[in-house]
C-alpha positions in Angstrom: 0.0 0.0 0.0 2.7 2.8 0.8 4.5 1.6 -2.9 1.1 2.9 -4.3 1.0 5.5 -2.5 4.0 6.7 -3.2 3.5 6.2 -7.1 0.3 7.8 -7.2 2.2 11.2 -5.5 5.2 10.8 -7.5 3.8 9.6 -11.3 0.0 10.9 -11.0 -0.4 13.8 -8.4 -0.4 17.4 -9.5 -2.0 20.6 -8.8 -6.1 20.0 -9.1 -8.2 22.8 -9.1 -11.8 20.8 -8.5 -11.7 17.6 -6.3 -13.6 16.0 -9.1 -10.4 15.8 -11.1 -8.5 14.3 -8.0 -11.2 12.0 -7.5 -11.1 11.0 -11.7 -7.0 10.8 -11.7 -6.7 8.8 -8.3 -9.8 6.5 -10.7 -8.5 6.2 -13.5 -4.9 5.5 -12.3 -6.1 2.8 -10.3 -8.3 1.0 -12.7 -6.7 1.8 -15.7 -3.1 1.9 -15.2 -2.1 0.5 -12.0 -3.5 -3.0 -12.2 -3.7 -3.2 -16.1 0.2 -1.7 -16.8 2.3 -1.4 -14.7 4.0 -3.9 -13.6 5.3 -5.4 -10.1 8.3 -7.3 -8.7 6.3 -9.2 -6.6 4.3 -10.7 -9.1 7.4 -11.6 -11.2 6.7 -8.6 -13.2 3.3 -9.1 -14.3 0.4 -6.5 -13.7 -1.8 -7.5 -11.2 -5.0 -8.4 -13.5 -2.4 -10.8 -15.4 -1.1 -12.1 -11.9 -4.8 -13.3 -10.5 -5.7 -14.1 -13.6 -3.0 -16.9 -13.5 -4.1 -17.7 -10.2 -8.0 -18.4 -10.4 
């Protein structure tokens, strides 16, 4: 949880005007890119939609 954290202040925070776009980045950077792109160590590189996918 603190990796994600700390990727979502690093690679996706910036200055928002309206908490609606705070609220749409934090969305679509979980949904989008975090589990569908980018990819982790822990699950030998994979994304995390490929990992559990592999799993169930």
């Amino acid at each position: 949880m603190e990796r994600f954290f700390r990727s979502l202040k690093t690679e996706w925070s910036k200055a928002w005007l309206y908490q609606g776009q705070a609220e749409a980045d934090v969305l679509l950077c979980l949904t989008h890119y975090y589990n569908h792109k980018r990819p982790h160590s822990f699950n030998g590189y994979k994304t995390p939609m490929d990992a559990e996918s592999l799993a169930g």
